[in-house]
Steps between C-alpha positions, in 0.01 A plus 500: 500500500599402847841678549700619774642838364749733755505866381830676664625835512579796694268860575364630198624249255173391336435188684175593590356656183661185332240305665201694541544520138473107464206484688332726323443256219370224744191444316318389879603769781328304721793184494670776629628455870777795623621575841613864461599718789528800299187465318622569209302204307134655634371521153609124460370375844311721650440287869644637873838392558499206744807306748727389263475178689155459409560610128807211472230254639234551300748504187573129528101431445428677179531386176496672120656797699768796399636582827715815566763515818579880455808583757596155545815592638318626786341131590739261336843577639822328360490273859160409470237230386138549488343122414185635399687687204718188457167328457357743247776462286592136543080480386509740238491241193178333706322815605558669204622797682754777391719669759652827433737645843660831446819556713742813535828251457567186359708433836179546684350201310463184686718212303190262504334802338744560250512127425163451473424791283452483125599825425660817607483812398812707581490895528813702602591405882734574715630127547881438465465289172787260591376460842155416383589259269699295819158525701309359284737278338420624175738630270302668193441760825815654467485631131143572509526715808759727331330563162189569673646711727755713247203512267410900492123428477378481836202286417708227327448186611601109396302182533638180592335176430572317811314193385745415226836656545426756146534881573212743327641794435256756452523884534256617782271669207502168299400298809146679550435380161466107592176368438 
């Protein structure tokens, strides 16, 4: 598949479940490859947390891989760059590696991250939907930000197809139903 997919949202908005719930029908668990602080994925990848240094190096060496970055926002800040994740998903198409980084804003996303990404997943935040759109000089943002957020489901969720401009629009329900 080789994507780069972003999964956003606040606390408690699904974000997590959302994607534990896509791996589960990885038919290989062993392509798996997550760096999780909470350990929340043990019954996905069940090895001792390591640097996070070390994790981002090894990354850029494996192929065929599903790779999880659960609290990005905590190692990819807005000001940053981290090469060896440039390099992962610069490589992607030739390593046949899929990326998915889960952060807490979409203001806390990198811009090289958000423009290198495929697609993103959008849960209620607490981003200022006008501002956002600015950042990342991007202005589908703005609307989608404010119907997910007024939504009264607190699991709802949009996809955006970074790769080719098209917005999915898919209830949070209707999304764990992609094959």
């Amino acid at each position: 598949m080789s994507k780069v997919h972003i999964i956003v949202g606040a606390t408690d908005t699904g974000k997590s479940f959302f994607l534990k719930e896509m791996l589960k029908k990885v038919p290989n668990k062993n392509s798996l490859y997550i760096y999780d602080i909470e350990n929340e994925y043990k019954n996905f990848f069940p090895y001792p947390l390591v640097d996070f240094e070390e994790f981002v190096s090894k990354a850029v060496a494996l192929s065929n891989c599903i790779m999880v970055f659960e609290e990005a926002t905590i190692f990819f800040s807005s000001k940053s760059s981290s090469k060896e994740l440039r390099t992962v998903m610069v490589q992607k198409k030739h390593t046949h590696n899929t990326v998915f980084l889960v952060f807490h804003s979409l203001r806390s996303v990198p811009r090289y991250i958000y423009e290198l990404s495929d697609f993103i997943t959008i849960f209620k935040t607490n981003d200022s939907p006008g501002l956002t759109a600015k950042e990342l000089k991007d202005d589908r943002l703005e609307k989608i930000l404010m119907e997910v957020n007024s939504n009264t489901d607190t699991n709802y969720c949009k996809i955006i197809d970074n790769m080719h401009g098209k917005r999915i629009i898919r209830h949070y329900h209707e999304t764990l139903k992609i094959k």
